[in-house]
Structures are given as structure tokens and as C-alpha cells.
C-alpha positions, 0 to 999 in steps of 0.5 A: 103054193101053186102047181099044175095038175088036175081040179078035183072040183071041175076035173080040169087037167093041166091047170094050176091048183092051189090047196082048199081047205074043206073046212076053211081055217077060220072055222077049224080047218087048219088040220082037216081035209084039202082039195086041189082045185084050179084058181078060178073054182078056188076063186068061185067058191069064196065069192058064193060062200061064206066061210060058215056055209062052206063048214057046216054043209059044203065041205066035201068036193062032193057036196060043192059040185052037187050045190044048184048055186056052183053048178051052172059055174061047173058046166061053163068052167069046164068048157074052158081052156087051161090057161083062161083067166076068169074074172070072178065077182062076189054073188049079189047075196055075198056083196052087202052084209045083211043087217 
């Protein structure tokens, strides 16, 4: 469900949120703590993470902004208007499943 309000991760206001799951549902989450966050970080941080990282030591807002990986993203995303649509790419480390 989207509305617009306030990113608790870019502290973006007037944009549209979408629940993040700290712990994502896959991992156990389905009834722990969630985030309203803009699309695009909710976007960023599938494409750094995996949903194992982002359970064991990312699951606090805290935790992802003081992250070195998010942090450069956070800077820039926040210099951006509202209504931007960001275009969001899987890291390189995220794109092939190493073996």
C-alpha cells in the first residue's frame, strides 16, 4: 500500500512510502517492526542486500543509514525532488550468485 509522507531512511518528505519489513518476511519478519520508506530507498536496499544480510545486521533504520554500502546512495537521494523516479540497478556483487 503507498501513500505519501515522510522516508524514515532519506528523511524525504512529501513522497510516496511503502512498508519495509526490517526483517524481511522470508526470514521471519511477518510480524516484527516496519518502515515507511520512499520507493526508491525501498528499491535501493533490495538491490544491495540480500534478504539474509538485511536480518542479521540491517534491520534497523539505524543500522542501514550508518551502512558505508547505502551511504553515498543516502547523500545523493536526498538532494532529490519528490517526484524523481530513480532507476535502481542490483550491485555487482548482488547480480551473479557466486558458486
Amino acid at each position: 500500500m503507498e501513500r505519501t509522507g515522510l522516508c524514515e531512511l532519506c528523511g524525504r518528505e512529501d513522497v510516496e512510502t511503502t512498508k519495509h519489513h526490517l526483517t524481511p518476511k522470508e526470514e521471519g519478519g511477518t510480524f516484527l517492526g516496519t518502515a515507511d520508506l520512499c520507493i526508491p530507498c525501498h528499491k535501493q536496499i533490495h538491490a544491495l542486500y540480500t534478504n539474509k544480510e538485511l536480518a542479521l545486521r540491517l534491520n534497523t533504520i539505524e543500522a542501514l543509514q550508518s551502512d558505508g554500502q547505502i551511504a553515498k546512495y543516502l547523500r545523493w537521494i536526498r538532494k532529490q525532488p519528490p517526484a524523481v523516479l530513480i532507476r535502481t540497478r542490483k550491485s555487482n556483487s548482488r547480480q551473479h550468485p557466486v558458486k
